[in-house]
C-alpha positions in Angstrom: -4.5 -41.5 22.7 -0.9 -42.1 21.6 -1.3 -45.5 19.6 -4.8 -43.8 18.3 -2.7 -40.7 16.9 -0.6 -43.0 15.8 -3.1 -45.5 13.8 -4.9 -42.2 12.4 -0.9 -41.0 11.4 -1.0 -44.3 9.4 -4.1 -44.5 8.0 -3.7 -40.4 6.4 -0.2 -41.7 4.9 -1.6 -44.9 3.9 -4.8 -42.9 1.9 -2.1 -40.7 0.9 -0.2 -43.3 -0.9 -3.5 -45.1 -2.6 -4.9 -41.7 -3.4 -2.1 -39.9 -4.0 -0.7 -42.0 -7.0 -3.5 -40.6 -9.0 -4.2 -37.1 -7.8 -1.0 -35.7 -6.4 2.5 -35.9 -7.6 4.8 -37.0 -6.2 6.8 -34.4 -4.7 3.4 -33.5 -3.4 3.1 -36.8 -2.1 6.6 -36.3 -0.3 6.1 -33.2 1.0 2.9 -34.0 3.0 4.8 -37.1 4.5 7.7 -34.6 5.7 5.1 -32.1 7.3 3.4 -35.2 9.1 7.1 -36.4 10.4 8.4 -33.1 11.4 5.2 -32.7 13.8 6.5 -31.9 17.8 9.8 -30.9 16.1 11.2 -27.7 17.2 11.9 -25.1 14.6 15.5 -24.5 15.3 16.2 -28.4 15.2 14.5 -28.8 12.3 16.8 -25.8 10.6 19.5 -28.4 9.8 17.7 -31.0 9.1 18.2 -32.0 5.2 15.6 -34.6 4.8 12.8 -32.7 5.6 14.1 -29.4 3.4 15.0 -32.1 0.7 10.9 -31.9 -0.2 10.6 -28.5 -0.2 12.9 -27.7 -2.1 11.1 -29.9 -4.4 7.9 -28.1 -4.3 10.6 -25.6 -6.7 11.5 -26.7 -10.4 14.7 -24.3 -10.2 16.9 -23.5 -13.3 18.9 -26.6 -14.6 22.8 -24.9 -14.2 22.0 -21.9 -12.3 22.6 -21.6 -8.8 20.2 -18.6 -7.6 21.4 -16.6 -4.9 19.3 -13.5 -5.5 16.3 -14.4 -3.6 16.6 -10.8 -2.1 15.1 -9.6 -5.8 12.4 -11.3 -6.1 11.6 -15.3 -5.2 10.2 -18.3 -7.5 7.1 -19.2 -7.1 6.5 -23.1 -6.0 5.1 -25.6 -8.1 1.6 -25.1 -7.1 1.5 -21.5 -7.0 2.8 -21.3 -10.7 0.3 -24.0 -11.8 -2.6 -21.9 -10.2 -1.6 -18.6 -12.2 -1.5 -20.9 -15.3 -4.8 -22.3 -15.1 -6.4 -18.8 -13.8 -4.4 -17.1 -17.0 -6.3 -19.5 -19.2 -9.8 -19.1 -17.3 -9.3 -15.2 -17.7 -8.5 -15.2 -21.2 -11.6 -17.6 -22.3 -14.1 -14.4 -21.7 -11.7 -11.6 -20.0 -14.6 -8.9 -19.4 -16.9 -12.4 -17.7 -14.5 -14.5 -16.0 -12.5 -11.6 -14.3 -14.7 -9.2 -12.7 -17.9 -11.5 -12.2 -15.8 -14.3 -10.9 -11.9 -14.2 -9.9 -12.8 -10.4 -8.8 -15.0 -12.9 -6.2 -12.4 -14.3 -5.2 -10.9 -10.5 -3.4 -12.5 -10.7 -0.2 -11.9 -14.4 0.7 -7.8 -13.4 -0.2 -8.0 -10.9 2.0 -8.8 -12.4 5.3 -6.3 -15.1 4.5 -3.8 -12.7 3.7 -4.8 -10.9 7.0 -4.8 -13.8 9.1 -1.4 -15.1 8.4 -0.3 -11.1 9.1 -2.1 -11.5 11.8 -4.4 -8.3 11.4 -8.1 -7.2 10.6 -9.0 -8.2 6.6 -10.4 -4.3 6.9 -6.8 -2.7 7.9 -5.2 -4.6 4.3 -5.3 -3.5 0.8 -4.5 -5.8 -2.3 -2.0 -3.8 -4.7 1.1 -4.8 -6.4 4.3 -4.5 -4.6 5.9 -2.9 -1.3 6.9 0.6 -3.8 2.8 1.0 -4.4 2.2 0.8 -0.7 4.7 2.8 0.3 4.2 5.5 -2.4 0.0 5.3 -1.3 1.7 6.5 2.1 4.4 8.9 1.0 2.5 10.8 -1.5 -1.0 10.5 0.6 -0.1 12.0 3.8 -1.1 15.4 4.6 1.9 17.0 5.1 2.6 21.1 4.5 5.8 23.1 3.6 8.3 23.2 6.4 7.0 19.3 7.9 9.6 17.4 8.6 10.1 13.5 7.9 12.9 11.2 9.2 14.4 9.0 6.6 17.5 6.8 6.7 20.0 7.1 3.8 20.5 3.1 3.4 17.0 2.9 2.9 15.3 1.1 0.0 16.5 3.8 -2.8 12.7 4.4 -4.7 11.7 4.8 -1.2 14.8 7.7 -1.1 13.4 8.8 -4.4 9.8 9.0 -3.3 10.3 11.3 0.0 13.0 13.7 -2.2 10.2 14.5 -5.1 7.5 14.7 -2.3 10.2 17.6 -0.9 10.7 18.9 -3.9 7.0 19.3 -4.7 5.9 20.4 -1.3 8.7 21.9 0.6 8.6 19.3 2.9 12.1 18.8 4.7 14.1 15.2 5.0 15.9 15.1 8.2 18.9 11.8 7.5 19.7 9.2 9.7 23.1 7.2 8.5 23.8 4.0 10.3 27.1 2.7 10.2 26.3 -0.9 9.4 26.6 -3.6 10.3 25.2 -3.3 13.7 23.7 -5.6 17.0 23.4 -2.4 19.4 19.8 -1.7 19.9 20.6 1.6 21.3 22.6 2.8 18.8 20.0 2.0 16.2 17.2 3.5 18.2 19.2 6.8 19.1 20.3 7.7 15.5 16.2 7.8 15.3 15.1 9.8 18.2 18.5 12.2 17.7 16.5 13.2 14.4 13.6 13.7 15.6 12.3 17.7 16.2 9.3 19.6 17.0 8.5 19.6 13.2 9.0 15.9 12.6 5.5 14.4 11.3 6.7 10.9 10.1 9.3 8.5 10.0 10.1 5.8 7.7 11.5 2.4 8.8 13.3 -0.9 7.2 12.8 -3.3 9.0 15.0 -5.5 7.3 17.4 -2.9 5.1 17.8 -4.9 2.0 20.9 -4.3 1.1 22.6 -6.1 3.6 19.8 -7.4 5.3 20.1 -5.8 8.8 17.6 -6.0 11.0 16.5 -2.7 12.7 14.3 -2.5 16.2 11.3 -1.4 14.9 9.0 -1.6 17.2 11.5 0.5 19.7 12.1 3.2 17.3 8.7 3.4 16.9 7.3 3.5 20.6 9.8 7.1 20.5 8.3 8.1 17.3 4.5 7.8 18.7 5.2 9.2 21.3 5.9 12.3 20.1 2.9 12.4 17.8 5.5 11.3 14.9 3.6 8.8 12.1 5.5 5.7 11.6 6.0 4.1 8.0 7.0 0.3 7.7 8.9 -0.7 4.9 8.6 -4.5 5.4 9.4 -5.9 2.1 11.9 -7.7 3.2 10.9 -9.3 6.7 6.7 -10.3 5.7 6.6 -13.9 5.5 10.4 -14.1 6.3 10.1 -13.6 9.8 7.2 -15.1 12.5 6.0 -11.7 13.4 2.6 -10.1 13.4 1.9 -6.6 11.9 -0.1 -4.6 14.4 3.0 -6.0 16.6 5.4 -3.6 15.6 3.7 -0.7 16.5 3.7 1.4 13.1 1.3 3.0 11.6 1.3 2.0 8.0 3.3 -0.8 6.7 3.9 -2.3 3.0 5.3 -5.6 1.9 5.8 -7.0 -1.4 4.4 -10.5 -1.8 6.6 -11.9 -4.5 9.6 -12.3 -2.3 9.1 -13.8 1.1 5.5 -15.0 0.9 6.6 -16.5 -3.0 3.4 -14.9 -4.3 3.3 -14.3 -8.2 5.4 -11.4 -9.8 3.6 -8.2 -9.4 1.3 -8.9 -5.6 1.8 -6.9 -2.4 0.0 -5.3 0.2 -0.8 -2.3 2.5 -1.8 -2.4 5.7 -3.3 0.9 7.6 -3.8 1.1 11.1 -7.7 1.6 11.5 -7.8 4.9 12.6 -5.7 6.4 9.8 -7.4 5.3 6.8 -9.5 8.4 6.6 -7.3 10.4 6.0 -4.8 8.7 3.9 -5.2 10.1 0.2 -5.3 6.8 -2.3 -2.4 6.8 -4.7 -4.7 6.8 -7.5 -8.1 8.2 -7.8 -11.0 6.7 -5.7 -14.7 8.2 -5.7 -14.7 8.2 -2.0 -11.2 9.2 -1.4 -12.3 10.4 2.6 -14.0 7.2 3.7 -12.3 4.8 6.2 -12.7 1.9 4.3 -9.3 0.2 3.1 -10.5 -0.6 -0.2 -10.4 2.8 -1.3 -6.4 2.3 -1.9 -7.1 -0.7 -4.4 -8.4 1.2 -7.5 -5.9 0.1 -10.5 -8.4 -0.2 -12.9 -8.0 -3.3 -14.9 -5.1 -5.5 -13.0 -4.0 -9.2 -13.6 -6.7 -11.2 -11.3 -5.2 -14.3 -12.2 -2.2 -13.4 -10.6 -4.1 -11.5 -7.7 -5.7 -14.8 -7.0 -2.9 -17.2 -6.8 -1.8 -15.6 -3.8 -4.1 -18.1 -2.4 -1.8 -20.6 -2.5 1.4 -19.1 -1.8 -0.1 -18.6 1.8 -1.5 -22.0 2.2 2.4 -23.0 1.5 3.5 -20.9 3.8 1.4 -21.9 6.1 2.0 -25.6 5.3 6.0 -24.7 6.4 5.1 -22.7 9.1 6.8 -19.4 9.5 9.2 -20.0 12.6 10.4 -22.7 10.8 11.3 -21.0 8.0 12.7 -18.2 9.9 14.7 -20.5 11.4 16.1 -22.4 8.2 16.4 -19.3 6.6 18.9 -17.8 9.5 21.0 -21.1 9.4 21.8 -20.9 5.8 22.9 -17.3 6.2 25.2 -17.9 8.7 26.5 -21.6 6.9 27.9 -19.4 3.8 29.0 -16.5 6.6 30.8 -18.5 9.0 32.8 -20.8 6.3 34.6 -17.5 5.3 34.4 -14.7 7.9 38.3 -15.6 8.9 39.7 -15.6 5.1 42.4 -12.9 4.6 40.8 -9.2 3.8 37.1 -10.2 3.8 34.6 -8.3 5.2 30.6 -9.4 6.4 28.1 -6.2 6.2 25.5 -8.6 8.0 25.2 -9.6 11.6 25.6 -12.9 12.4 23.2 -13.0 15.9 19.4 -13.9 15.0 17.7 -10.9 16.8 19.2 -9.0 14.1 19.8 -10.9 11.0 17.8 -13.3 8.6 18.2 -14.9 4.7 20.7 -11.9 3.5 24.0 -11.9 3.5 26.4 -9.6 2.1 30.4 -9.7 1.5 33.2 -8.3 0.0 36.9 -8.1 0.1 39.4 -5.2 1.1 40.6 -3.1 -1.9 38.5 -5.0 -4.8 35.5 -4.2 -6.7 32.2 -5.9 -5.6 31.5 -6.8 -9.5 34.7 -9.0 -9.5 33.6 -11.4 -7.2 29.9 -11.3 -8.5 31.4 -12.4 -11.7 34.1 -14.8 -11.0 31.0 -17.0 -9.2 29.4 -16.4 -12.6 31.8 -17.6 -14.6 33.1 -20.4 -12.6 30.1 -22.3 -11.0 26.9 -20.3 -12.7 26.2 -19.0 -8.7 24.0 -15.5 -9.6 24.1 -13.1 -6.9 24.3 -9.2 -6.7 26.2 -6.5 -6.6 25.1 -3.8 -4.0 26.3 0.0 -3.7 24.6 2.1 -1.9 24.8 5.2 0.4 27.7 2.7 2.4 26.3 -0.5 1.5 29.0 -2.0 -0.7 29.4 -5.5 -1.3 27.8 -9.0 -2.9 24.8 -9.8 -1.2 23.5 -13.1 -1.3 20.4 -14.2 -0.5 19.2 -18.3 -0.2 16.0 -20.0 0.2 14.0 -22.7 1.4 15.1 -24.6 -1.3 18.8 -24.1 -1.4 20.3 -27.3 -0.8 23.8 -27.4 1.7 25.7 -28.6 -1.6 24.8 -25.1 -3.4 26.4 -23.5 -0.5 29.3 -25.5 -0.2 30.0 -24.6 -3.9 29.4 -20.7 -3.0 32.1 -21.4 0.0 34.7 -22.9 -2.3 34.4 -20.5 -4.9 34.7 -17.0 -2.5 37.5 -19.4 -1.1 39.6 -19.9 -4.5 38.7 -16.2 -5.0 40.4 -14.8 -2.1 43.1 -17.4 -3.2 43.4 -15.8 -6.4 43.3 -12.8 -5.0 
């Protein structure tokens, strides 16, 4: 069986090269050889490993003297995603009213159960819409909640999330009950107990980031929501931040409801997310916008946006299969070591300070620093100006620093350049 494996190894890379010269390019090319070699590696070994990233990171054109360290925004798409918007764009816009609803719309279902089997849920528990703030908003705005309810919300969470739940308590004279987490933080029990301690007799639902993006803590979801459930208390997933970042599956976290946005971690196109709904709630969930059946249990019924960009919709497609080409604990794991590459380089210079853990359990891409008695902004723009390194600056509720955020196909050197220049700024300094 080995030498067989071996001769059919040989045979796929040798048809790859004959083949491959004419129908694939040839970062394409690469890139299937570096899957094939990194076959019965271990994910964390393969973390520092800069051959095999080397053709990822090609599957990414990049910007010719920009170094992009705001991945936390919003990610690029790779090569093959891009290319399949492009060519559905010019399919759509031969006969719009034809080639979009009779044939990309077709194309809805089949999306679906990918989308639902790399979340690892039911296709009829997730709705297509267009970021994590639509999701979120379908569950903020469509829960049936009275005046004097009570929700649960954390003050360093995402801020149109902050704004949602404060105009639905404006409108409704629902109440918001705070949690504030000093941050950053590796005690589960403290995270969890801020929760529960909020928690009353009135509390109907809870919101939760799972990873706070900001500084990109990790929180215990699935803990804090075992105490919410089991006091009857709905539980609201904002995972944005930790879909297709971290090897997790949905139903596995024990919420309720939970919303992602597809154009950061899963490097879908601009404007793509998803809602999933735990089966037994979708009933009665009120859809954002209007739907003719707004009681029925059938997950579709949060999906009416009227004309939308299909040929965006359906290049989601293919940011999955290259996700799923990586494999997500590799990528987790990749992803963690970069983080803490940048973080440990500079955690002992004079007057720093790291707002993100360091230990896996709680931490992934995101990393955020700053120094004592200076001004975020400084440092975002001295790395700027000196070595074209774009970042952000962050300011929120107690979140205060630079957070940067790199990617699969941030090379070692890009780092080492981000190192040197917070160095010669706390030099300066």
């Amino acid at each position: 069986m080995p030498h067989r494996r071996h001769f059919l190894r040989s045979a796929g890379l040798a048809a790859a090269g004959l083949f491959g010269t004419v129908f694939q390019p040839a970062w394409s090319r690469g890139l299937q050889r570096a899957l094939r070699d990194a076959e019965g590696v271990a994910p964390g070994d393969l973390a520092a490993e800069e051959e095999f990233w080397y053709y990822i990171q090609q599957a990414f054109t990049g910007t010719p003297g920009l170094i992009n360290f705001n991945n936390g925004g919003v990610s690029p798409a790779p090569r093959v995603v891009a290319e399949a918007m492009k060519s559905n764009y010019d399919f759509s816009n031969g006969a719009p009213s034809f080639n979009m609803w009779r044939i990309l719309d077709q194309g809805r279902e089949p999306l679906r159960r990918s989308l639902a089997a790399f979340g690892g849920c039911n296709p009829n528990e997730l709705a297509l819409n267009r970021n994590a703030t639509e999701g979120l908003d379908t569950v903020i705005f469509g829960l049936p909640l009275s005046a004097g309810d009570e929700v649960v919300l954390c003050r360093q969470d995402y801020n149109h999330v902050v704004f949602s739940w404060q105009q639905r308590a404006a409108r409704d004279g629902i109440r918001i009950n705070w949690v504030d987490l000093q941050l950053p933080s590796e005690d589960e029990h403290y995270l969890v107990q801020q929760y529960v301690n909020a928690f009353t007799p009135r509390t109907k639902a809870v919101t939760i980031t799972h990873m706070i993006n900001w500084n990109g803590q990790l929180l215990p979801v699935r803990a804090i929501a075992d105490e919410a459930r089991k006091r009857g208390i709905a539980v609201l997933v904002d995972g944005a931040h930790s879909f297709a970042q971290l090897d997790f599956r949905i139903p596995d976290l024990g919420a309720d409801y939970f919303a992602t946005s597809l154009h950061k971690w899963t490097y879908a196109p601009i404007g793509t997310g998803a809602l999933w709904v735990r089966p037994e709630k979708i009933a009665a969930l009120w859809p954002l916008h209007g739907a003719e059946k707004f009681s029925v249990d059938d997950i579709r019924k949060f999906e009416h946006l009227g004309t939308r960009p299909f040929y965006i919709e359906q290049a989601t497609h293919k940011a999955v299969e290259f996700n799923e080409g990586i494999g997500l604990k590799r990528k987790q794991e990749r992803l963690y070591y970069l983080k803490n590459y940048w973080m440990e380089r500079v955690k002992d210079l004079p007057g720093v300070r790291l707002s993100t853990p360091f230990a896996p359990k709680w931490s992934g891409a995101i990393g955020m620093i700053s120094f004592e008695g200076k001004k975020p902004n400084e440092l975002d723009s001295y790395l700027y100006a000196n070595y074209k390194i774009h970042c952000t600056t962050i300011d929120w509720n107690g979140v205060r620093g630079v957070r940067i955020t790199p990617n699969v196909y941030t090379t070692l050197k890009q780092l080492d350049l981000l190192v040197d220049g917070i160095r010669r700024y706390a030099g300066k300094s």
